[in-house]
C-alpha positions in Angstrom: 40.0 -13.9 -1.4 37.7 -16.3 0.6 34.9 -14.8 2.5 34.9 -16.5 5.9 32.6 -14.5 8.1 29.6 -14.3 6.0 30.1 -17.6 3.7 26.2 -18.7 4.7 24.6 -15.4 4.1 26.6 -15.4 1.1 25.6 -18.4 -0.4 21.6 -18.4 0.1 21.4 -14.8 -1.9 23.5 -16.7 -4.4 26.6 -14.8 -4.3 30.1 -17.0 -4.9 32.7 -17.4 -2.1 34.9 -16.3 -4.5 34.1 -12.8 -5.0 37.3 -11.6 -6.5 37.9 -14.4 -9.5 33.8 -13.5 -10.4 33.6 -10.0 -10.4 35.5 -8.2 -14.0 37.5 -4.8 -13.9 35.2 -2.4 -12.3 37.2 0.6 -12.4 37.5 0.2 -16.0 33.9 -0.8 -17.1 31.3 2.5 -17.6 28.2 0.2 -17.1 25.9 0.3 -14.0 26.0 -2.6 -11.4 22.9 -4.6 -10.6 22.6 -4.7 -6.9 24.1 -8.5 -6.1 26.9 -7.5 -8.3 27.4 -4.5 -6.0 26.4 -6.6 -3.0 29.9 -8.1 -4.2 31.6 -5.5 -4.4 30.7 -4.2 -0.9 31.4 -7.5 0.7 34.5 -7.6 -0.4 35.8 -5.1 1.5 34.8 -6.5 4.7 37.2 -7.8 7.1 37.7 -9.0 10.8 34.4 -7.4 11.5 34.5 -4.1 9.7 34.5 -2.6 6.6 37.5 -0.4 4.8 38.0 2.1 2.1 34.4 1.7 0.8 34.6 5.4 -1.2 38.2 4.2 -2.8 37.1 1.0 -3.8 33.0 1.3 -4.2 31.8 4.7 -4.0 34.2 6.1 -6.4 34.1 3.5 -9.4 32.7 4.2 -12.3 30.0 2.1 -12.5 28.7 2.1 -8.9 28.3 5.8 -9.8 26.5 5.2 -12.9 24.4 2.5 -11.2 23.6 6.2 -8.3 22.8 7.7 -11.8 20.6 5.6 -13.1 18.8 5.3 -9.4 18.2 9.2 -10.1 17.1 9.3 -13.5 14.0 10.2 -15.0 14.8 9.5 -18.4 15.0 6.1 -20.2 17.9 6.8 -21.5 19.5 6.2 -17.5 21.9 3.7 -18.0 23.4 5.3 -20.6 27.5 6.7 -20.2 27.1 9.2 -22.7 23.9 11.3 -21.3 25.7 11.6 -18.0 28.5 12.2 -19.7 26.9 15.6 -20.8 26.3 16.4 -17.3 29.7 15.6 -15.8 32.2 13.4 -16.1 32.1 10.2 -14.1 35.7 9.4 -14.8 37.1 12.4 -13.2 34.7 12.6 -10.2 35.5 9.3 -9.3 39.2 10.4 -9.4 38.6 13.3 -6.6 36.5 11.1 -4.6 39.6 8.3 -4.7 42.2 11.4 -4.1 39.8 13.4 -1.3 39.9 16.3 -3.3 36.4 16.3 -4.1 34.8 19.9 -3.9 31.5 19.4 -1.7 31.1 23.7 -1.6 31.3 24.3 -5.0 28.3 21.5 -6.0 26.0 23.5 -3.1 23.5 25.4 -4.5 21.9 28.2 -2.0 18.4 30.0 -1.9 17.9 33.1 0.5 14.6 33.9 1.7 13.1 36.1 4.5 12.6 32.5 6.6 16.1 31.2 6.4 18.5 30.1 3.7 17.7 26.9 2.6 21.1 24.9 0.7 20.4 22.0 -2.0 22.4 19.7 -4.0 23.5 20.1 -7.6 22.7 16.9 -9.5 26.9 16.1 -9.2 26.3 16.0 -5.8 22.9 14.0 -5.8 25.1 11.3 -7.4 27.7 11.3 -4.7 24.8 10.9 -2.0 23.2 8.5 -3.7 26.1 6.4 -4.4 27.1 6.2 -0.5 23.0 5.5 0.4 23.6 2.8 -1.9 26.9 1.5 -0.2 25.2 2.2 3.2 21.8 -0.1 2.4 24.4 -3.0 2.0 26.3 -2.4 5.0 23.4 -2.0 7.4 20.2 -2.9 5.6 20.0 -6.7 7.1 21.6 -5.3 10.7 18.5 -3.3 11.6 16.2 -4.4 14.0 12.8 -6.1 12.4 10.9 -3.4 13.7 12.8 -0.4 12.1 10.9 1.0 9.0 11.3 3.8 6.9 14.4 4.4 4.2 14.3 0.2 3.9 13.4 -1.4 0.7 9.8 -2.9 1.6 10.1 -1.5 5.3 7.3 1.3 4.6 4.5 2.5 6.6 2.1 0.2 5.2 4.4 -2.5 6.2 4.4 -1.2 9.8 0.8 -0.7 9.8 -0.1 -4.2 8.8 2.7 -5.2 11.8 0.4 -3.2 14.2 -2.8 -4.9 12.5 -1.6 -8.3 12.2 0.8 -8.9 15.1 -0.5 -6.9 18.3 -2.3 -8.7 20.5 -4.3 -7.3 23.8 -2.3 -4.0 24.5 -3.0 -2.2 27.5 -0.7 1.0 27.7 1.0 2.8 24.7 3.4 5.5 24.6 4.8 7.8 21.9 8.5 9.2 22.1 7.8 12.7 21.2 11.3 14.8 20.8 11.8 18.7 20.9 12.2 20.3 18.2 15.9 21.0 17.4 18.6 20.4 15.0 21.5 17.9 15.0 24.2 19.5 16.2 28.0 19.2 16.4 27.8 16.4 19.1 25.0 14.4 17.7 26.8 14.8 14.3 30.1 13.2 16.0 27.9 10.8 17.4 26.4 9.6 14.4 30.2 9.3 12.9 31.1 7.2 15.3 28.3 4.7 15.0 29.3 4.5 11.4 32.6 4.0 12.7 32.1 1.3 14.5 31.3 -0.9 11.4 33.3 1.3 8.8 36.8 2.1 8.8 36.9 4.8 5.9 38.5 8.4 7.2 37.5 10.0 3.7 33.4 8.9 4.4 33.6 10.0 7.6 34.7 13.6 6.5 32.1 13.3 3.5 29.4 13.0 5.9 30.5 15.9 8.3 30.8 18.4 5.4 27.2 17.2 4.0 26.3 18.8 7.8 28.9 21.4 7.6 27.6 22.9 4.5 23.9 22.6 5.4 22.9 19.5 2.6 22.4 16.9 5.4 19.5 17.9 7.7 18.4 16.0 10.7 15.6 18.3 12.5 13.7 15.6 15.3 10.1 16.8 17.0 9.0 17.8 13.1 7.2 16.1 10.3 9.6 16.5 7.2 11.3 13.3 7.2 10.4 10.5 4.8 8.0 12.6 2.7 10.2 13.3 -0.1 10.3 17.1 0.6 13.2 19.1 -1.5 14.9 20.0 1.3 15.7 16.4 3.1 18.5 14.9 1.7 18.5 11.0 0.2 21.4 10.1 3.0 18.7 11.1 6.0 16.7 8.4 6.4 19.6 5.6 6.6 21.7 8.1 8.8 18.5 7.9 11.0 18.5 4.4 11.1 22.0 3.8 12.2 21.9 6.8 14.4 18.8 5.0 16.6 20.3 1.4 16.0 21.7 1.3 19.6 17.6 2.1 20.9 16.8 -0.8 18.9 18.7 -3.7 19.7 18.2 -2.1 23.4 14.7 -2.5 22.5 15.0 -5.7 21.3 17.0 -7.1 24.9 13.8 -6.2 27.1 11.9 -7.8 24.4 13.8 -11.1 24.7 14.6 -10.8 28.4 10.4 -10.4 29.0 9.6 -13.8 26.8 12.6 -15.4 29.0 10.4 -14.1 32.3 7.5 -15.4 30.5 7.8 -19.1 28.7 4.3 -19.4 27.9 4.7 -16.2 25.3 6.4 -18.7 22.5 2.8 -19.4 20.7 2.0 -16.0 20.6 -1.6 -16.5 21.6 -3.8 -16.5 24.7 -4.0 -20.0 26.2 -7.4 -21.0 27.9 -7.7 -24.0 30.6 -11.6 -24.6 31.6 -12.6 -20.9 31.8 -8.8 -19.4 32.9 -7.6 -17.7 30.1 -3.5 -16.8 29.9 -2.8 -13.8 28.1 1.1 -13.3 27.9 3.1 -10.3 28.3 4.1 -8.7 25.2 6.6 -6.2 24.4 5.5 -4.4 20.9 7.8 -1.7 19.3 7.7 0.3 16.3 10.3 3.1 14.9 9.3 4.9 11.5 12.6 7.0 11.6 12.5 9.3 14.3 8.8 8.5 15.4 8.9 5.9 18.4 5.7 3.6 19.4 5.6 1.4 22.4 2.9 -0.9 23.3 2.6 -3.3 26.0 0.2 -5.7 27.0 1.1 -5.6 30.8 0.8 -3.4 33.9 0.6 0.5 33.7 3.8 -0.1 35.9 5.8 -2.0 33.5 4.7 0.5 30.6 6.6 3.1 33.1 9.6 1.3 33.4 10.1 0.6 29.7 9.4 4.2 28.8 12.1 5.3 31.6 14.7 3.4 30.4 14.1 4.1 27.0 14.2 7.8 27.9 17.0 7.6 29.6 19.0 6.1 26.5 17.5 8.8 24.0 18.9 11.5 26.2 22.2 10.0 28.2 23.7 8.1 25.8 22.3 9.5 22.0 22.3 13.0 24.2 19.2 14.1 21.9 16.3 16.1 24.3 12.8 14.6 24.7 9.5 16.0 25.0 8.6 14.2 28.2 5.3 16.3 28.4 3.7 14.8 24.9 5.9 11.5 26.0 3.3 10.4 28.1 1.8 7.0 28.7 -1.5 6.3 27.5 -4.4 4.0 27.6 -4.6 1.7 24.6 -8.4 0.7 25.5 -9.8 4.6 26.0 -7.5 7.0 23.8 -6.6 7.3 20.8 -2.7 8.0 19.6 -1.4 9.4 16.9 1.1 7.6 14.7 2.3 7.7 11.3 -0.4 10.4 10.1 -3.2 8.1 11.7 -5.0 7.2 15.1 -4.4 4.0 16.4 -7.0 2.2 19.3 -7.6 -1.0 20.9 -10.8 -2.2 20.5 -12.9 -5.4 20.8 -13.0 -7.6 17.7 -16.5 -6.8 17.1 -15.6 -3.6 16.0 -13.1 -4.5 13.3 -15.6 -7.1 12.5 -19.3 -6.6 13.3 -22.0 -9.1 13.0 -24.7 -8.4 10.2 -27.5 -6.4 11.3 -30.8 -7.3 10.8 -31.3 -5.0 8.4 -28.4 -6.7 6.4 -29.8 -10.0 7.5 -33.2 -9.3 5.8 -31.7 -7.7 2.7 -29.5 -11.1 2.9 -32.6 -13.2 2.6 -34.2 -11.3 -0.1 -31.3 -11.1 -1.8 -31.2 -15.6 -2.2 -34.9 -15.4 -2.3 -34.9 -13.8 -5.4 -31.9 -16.0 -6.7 -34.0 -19.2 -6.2 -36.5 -17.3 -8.2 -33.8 -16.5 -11.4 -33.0 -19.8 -10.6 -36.3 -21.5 -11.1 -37.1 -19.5 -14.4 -33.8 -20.1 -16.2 -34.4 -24.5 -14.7 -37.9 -23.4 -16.4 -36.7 -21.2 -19.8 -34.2 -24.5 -20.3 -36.5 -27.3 -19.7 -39.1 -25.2 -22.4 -36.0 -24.7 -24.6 -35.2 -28.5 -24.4 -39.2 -29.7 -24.9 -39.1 -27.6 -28.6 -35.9 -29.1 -29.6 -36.8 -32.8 -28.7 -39.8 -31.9 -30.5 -38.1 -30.6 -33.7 -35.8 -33.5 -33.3 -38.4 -35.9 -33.5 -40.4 -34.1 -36.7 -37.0 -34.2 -38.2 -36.1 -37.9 -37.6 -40.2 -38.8 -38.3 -39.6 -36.9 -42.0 -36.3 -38.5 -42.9 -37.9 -42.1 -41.8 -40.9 -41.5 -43.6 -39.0 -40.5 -46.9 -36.4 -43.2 -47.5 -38.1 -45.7 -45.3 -34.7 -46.0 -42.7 -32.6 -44.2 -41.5 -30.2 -43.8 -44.3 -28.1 -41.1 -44.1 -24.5 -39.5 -45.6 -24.0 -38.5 -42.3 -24.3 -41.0 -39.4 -26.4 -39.2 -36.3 -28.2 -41.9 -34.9 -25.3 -41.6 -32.5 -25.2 -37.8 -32.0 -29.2 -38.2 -31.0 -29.0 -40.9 -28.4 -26.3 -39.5 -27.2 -27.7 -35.8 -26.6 -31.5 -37.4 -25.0 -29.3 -39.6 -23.0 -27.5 -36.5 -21.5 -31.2 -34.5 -21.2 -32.2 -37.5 -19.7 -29.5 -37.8 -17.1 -30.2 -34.0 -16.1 -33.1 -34.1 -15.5 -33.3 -37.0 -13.3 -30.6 -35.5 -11.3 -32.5 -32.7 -11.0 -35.6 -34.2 -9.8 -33.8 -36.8 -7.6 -32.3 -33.6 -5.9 -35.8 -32.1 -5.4 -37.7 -33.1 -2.2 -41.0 -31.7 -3.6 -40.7 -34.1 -6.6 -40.5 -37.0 -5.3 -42.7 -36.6 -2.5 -45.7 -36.1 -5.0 -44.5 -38.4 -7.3 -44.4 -40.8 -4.1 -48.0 -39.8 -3.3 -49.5 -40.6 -7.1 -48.2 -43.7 -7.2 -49.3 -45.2 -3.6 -52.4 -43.3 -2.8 -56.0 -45.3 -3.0 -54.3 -48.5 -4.8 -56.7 -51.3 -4.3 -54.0 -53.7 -5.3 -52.9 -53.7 -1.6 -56.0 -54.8 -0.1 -56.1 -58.6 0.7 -59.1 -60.0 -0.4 -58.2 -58.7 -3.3 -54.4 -59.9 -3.5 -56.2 -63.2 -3.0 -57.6 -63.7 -6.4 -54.9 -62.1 -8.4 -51.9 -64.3 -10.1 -49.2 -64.4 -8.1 -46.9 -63.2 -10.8 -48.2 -60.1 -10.8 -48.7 -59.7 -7.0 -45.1 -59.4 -6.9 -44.0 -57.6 -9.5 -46.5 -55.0 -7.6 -44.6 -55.7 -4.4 -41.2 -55.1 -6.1 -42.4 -51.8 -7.9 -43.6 -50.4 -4.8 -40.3 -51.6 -3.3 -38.5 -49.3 -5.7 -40.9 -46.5 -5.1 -40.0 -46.3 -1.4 -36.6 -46.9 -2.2 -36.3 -44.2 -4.7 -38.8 -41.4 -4.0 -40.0 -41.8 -0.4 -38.4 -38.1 0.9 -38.1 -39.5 4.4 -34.6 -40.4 4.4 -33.9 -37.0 2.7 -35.8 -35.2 4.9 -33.8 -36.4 8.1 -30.6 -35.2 6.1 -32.2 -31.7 5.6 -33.3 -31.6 9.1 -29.7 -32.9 10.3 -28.0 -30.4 8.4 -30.8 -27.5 9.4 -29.6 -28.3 12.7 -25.8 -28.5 12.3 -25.7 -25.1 10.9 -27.9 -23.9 14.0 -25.5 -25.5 16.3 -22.8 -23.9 14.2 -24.0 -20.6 14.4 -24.7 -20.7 18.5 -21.1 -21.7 18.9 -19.8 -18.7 16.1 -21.7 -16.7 18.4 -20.2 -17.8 22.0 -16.8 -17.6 20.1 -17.7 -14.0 19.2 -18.5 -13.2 22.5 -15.7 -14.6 24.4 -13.4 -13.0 22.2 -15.1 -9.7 23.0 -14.8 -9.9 26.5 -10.7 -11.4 26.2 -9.4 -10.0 23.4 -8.2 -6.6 21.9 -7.2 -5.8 18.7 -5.5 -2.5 16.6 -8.1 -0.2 15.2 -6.5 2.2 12.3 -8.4 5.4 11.5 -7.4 8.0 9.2 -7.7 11.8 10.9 -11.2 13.2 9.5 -10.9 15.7 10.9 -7.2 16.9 9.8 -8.7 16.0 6.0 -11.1 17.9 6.3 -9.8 20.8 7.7 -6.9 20.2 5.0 -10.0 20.1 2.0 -10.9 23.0 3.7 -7.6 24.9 4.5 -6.3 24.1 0.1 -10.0 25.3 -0.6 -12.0 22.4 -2.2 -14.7 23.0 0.3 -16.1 26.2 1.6 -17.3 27.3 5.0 -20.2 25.0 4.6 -18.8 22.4 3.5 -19.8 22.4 -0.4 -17.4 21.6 -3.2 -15.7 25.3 -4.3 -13.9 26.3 -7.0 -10.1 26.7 -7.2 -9.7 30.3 -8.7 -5.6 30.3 -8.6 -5.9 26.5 -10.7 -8.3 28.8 -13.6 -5.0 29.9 -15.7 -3.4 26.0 -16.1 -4.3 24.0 -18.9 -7.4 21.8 -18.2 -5.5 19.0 -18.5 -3.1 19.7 -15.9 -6.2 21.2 -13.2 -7.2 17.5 -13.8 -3.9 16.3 -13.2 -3.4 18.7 -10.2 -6.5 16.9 -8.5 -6.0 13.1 -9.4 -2.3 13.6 -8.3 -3.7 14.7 -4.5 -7.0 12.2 -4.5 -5.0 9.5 -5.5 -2.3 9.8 -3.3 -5.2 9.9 -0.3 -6.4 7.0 -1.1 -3.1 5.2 -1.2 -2.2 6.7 2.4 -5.1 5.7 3.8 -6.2 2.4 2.1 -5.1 0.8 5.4 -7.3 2.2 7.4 -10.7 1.4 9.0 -13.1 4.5 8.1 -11.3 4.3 4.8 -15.0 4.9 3.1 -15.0 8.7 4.7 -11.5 9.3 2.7 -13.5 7.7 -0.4 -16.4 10.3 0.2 -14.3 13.2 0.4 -12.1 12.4 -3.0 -15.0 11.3 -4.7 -17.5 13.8 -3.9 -15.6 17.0 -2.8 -12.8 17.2 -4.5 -14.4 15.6 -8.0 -17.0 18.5 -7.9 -14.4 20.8 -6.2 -12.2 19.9 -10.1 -15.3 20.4 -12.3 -16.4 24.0 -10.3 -12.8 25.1 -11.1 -13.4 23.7 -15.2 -16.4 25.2 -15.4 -15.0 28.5 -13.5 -12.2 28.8 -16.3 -14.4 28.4 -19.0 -17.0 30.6 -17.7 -20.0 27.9 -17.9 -22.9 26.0 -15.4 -21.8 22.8 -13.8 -24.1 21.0 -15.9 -22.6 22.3 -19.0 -18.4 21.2 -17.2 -20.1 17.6 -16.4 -21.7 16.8 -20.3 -18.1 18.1 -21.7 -16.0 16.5 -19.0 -18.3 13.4 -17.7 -18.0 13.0 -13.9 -14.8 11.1 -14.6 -13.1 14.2 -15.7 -12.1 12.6 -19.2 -9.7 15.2 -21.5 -8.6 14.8 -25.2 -4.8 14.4 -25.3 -2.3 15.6 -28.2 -3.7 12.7 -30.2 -7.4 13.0 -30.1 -7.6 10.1 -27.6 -9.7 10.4 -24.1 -7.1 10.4 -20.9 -9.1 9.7 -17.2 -6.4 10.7 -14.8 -8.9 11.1 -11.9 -9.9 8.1 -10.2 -13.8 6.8 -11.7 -16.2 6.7 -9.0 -16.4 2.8 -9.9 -12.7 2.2 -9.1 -12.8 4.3 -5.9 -15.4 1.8 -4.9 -13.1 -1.1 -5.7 -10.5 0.4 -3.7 -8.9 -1.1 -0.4 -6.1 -2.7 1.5 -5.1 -5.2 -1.2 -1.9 -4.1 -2.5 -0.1 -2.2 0.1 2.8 -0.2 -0.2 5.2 2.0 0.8 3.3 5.6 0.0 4.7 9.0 -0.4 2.9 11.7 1.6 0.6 14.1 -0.1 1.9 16.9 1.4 4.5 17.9 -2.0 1.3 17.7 -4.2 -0.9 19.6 -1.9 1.1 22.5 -1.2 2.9 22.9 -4.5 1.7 24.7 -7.6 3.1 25.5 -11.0 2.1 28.1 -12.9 3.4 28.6 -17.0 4.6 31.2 -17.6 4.1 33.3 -21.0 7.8 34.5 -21.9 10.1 34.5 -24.6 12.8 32.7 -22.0 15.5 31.4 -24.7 15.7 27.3 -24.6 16.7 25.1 -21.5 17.0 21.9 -20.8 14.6 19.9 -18.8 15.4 20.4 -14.9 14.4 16.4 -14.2 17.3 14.6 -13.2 19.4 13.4 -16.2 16.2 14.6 -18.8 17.9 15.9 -22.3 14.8 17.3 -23.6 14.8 21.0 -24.3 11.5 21.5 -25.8 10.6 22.9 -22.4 8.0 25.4 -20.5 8.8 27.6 -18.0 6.9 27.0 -15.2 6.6 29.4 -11.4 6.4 27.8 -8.1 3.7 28.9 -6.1 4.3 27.3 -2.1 0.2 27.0 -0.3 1.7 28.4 2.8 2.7 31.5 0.6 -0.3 31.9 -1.7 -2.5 31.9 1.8 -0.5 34.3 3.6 0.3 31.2 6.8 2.7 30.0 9.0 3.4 26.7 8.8 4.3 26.5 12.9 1.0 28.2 13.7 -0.7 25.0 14.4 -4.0 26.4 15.0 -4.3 27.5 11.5 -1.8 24.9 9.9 -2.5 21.2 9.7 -0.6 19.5 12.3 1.5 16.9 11.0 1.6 18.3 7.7 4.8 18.9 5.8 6.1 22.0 4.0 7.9 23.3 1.4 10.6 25.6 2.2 9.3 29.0 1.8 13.1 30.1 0.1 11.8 27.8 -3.5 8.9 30.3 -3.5 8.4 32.0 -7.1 11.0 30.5 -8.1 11.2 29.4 -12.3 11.6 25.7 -13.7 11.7 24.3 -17.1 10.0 21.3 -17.8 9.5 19.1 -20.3 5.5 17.7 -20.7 6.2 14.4 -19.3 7.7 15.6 -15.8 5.1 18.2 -15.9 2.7 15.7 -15.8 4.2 13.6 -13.5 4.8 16.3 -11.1 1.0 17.5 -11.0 0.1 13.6 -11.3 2.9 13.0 -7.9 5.0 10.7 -9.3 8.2 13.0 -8.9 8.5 16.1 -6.3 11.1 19.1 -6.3 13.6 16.6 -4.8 13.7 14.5 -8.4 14.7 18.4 -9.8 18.5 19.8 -10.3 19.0 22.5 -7.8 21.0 24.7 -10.2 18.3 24.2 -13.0 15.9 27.1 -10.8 15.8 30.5 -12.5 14.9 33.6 -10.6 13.0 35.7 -12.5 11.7 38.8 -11.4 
């Protein structure tokens, strides 16, 4: 079957038109796919502008499934048939899937609690969901908008940071689509199916996805701060459902965007054009959506800014019928407030402030600073020159000897060579050297044409004429050679083209001061602190504390506990512009705050913690060999906005704690997804909310914009083998890499 719709796109990812003669007996083969291979697959369904049967003829194979399975795993052994096998059997759950008569209710797995029931997904399941994200990425992935991010392979919140960094120019008024806090319900839930519709003909998806919301495993709650953090109870299908629920905003979105550069021709260079002193700054249209969090920024008239926002409201609540906060949806000042977005605060400013001039303080230091590196410079020009005047010497001695004994240079060896050429290199630096010197030749210059008596005439008169002009011509080549005066006009030339320089870097500076705007990212200081504060690495005053619930872990994990939450700070907010307060705080707070809580368990002085430990919080491991899982303070100094990437919230680290527990449980397998081990630990959740007695909607004692653990996981048991341990103290994994039907409830 030729692919006629899509041959182009087709052909530049390298994919053949013939998709069916390429691709072998998938339904037969128990190996995973590599994504172009399932790109195939997908595309192969597609036809007269939609797609069909995609859980018959993709979801359900075998290998797509093992390819969910092996997206899932923990384990190196992912890939592998036979360890799913031991889970499940692929064969026969692809089988259901193909007849509908897969069981969605018997793969849920429910907690109770006092705060609601909260229902997860057995690992069976987590395949299933994973398989039809996979399916779903293909479908939709290149139909997004450019400025949808969030659940999009390189489409993070670093990515839509440096968007709002790089790309923003001059914005005036902002506004944030702030949503009330509710629950999809039945109508947004049909809603959502018929998007999917609309590009997917496939009756036994459709039903897939309503029982996911039937059943409580799909969860869509708008105006909170759970989505895209990796939190146990969202599901792996919410972020793409998100995406194609709000596509309809975005290409809406994207019209005014191309209808204002229509209105506007002068917009195509993207920068502000100047004529004489007139400068032209276009009107932009900037929009960014991180999932269900909406930022719109315009570079025009506070009127403009209240259109947009109208009829973007309008098409959030008539035709996606979801309710907006249209108190907190208000219209703001980019130049004089801050907003909040994405966990930090975003603010126009003059490009001074992103990039100040040196001070004069930094100016002097400057100076000093190549001062003292003409200095080094002169002593090793010195230490060399020294260093070469004893090895001519010795050089000489040696030849003098050799000469002296077998009258001639007669040697086994011939190095007459060797030693003409190494003076002839000597001699070549150093007259490059001093030809480069001003100072040389200018008293070199002065020796040899001060007081010489050979240029008076009465005297010229009764010398030979012969040697009156070999005098003329050496004092030709004097002035020729060593007179500084044609050096000195370069010096002076280029002393005054770097002045001229700098008075026009400054103008530059200062036009663009009083023209231009630029995006200002800050991280919340005062959220992180309150939040060192609120976990407890700081106490009322401000000082590093001990943790006394960490005492009773190994010292190893406390460690681990710490670098998983300090390095996962610094990731989040490497992007930002006070990103040296963040540094302060993991460095110095919770460092101290780790080797309090060491030194607490083992009942010593700080001193005492810091000579065992170091203050890079170095441990023995099962080996004998020192492990620094903290960050050093030299690497937190090297850190910054290099390598950005898509970074998971510290909110799982931060409020979650597990405790061992000493029991004589019999033997269970590793809870990690797909993880065989069984020489495990039982370990005890312990939630922050719960362990400090708070309610996480009480935002006056809560962090706002913090994430939570659902309270029902509370207490609950896990066994874990010590590498997911580690990686769950570390944040590598959260609760939502876990089976839901691997928690014991012990009482």
């Amino acid at each position: 079957m030729v692919l006629q719709l899509r041959g182009q796109s087709l052909y530049n990812r390298g994919i053949s038109f013939f998709v069916s003669s390429s691709l072998r007996n998938l339904s037969t083969i128990a190996e995973p796919l590599v994504k172009s291979e399932l790109e195939a697959l997908v595309l192969k369904q597609y036809s007269h502008g939609k797609f069909y049967s995609l859980v018959k003829n993709a979801v359900s194979l075998p290998c797509v499934l093992l390819a969910a399975c092996q997206n899932l795993s923990l384990a190196a052994n992912s890939g592998d048939s036979s360890g799913v096998s031991r889970k499940f059997s692929i064969e026969e759950m692809g089988r259901e899937l193909r007849l509908g008569k897969f069981d969605i209710r018997s793969c849920c797995v429910e907690f109770i609690s006092s705060n609601g029931s909260l229902v997860l997904p057995n690992l069976k399941l987590k395949v299933l969901i994973e398989a039809i994200r996979m399916v779903l990425e293909i479908v939709y992935d290149d139909r997004f908008a450019t400025f949808s991010y969030g659940g999009r392979v390189g489409m993070g919140r670093h990515t839509a940071i440096r968007y709002l960094k790089n790309s923003v120019e001059n914005p005036r008024w902002w506004f944030r689509v702030s949503f009330a806090q509710e629950m999809f319900n039945d109508r947004n839930v049909d809603k959502l199916c018929g998007f999917v519709g609309e590009k997917i003909n496939d009756g036994l998806l459709i039903e897939i996805i309503k029982k996911l919301f039937e059943f409580g495993i799909l969860k869509i709650e708008l105006g909170r701060c759970n989505s895209g953090r990796g939190l146990p109870q969202e599901c792996g299908l919410c972020s793409i459902l998100i995406n194609v629920y709000f596509d309809g905003l975005d290409k809406e979105v994207q019209d005014m965007r191309l209808k204002m550069k229509l209105k506007n021709p002068r917009v195509g260079t993207g920068e502000k054009e100047s004529i004489g002193n007139v400068f032209h700054k276009p009107i932009n249209i900037y929009a960014v959506r991180y999932l269900d969090e909406i930022l719109v920024v315009t570079s025009g008239s506070k009127m403009l800014t209240m259109d947009l926002k109208k009829r973007i409201v309008d098409i959030l609540e008539q035709r996606l019928d979801l309710k907006v906060d249209r108190l907190n949806t208000a219209i703001h000042s980019a130049v004089s407030e801050k907003i909040n977005f994405l966990g930090m605060y975003l603010q126009a400013v003059p490009p001074s402030v992103l990039r100040p001039p040196m001070s004069e303080k930094a100016v002097r230091a400057m100076k000093k600073y190549q001062r003292q590196k003409e200095v080094r410079k002169l002593e090793l020009r010195n230490a060399r020159e020294r260093n070469r005047k004893t090895l001519g010497l010795k050089i000489f001695r040696h030849v003098l000897k050799k000469l002296k004994q077998s009258n001639g240079f007669k040697f086994e060896g011939e190095i007459e060579n060797q030693v003409r050429d190494i003076f002839q290199r000597w001699g070549e630096e150093v007259m490059q050297e001093f030809m480069g010197s001003l100072e040389e030749r200018w008293k070199w210059h002065w020796l040899l044409t001060r007081g010489d008596f050979l240029s008076l005439r009465h005297i010229r008169e009764k010398l030979p004429q012969d040697l009156i002009d070999a005098y003329d011509e050496f004092q030709e080549q004097v002035d020729k050679h060593l007179a500084p005066a044609q050096a000195k006009k370069i010096l002076e030339d280029e002393e005054r083209k770097a002045e001229v320089e700098e008075e026009q870097k400054y103008a530059e500076r200062t036009v663009e001061d009083l023209t231009k705007l630029c995006m200002k990212v800050s991280a919340p200081e005062e959220l992180v602190r309150k939040a060192v504060k609120l976990v407890g690495f700081t106490n009322s005053m401000g000082r590093p504390r001990p943790i006394n619930h960490l005492v009773t872990l190994e010292d190893s994990d406390i460690i681990k506990w710490y670098a998983g939450i300090g390095r996962k700070w610094l990731d989040f907010f490497c992007c930002c512009h006070n990103y040296k307060t963040v540094k302060i705080i993991v460095s110095y707070h919770m460092r101290f705050s780790c080797i309090l809580t060491l030194a607490e368990k083992h009942g010593s002085t700080k001193r005492e913690a810091i000579k065992h430990y170091t203050k890079d919080l170095r441990v023995l491991d099962l080996d004998g060999s020192e492990e620094a899982h903290f960050p050093s303070e030299r690497e937190v100094k090297m850190m910054g906005d290099k390598n950005l990437s898509d970074p998971k919230p510290v909110d799982g680290t931060l409020s979650l704690l597990l405790i061992r527990l000493a029991s004589d449980e019999p033997l269970h397998s590793c809870a990690a997804n797909f993880c065989e081990r069984s020489d495990t630990i039982m370990y005890r959740v312990h939630l922050l909310q719960n362990r400090l007695c708070i309610n996480p909607l009480d935002e006056e004692k809560w962090i706002c914009g913090m994430g939570t653990i659902h309270s029902a996981l509370n207490r609950k048991c896990l066994p874990l083998c010590s590498t997911h341990i580690s990686d769950v103290y570390l944040g590598k994994i959260t609760l939502k890499d876990v089976d839901a039907s691997s928690f014991i409830d012990l009482r």
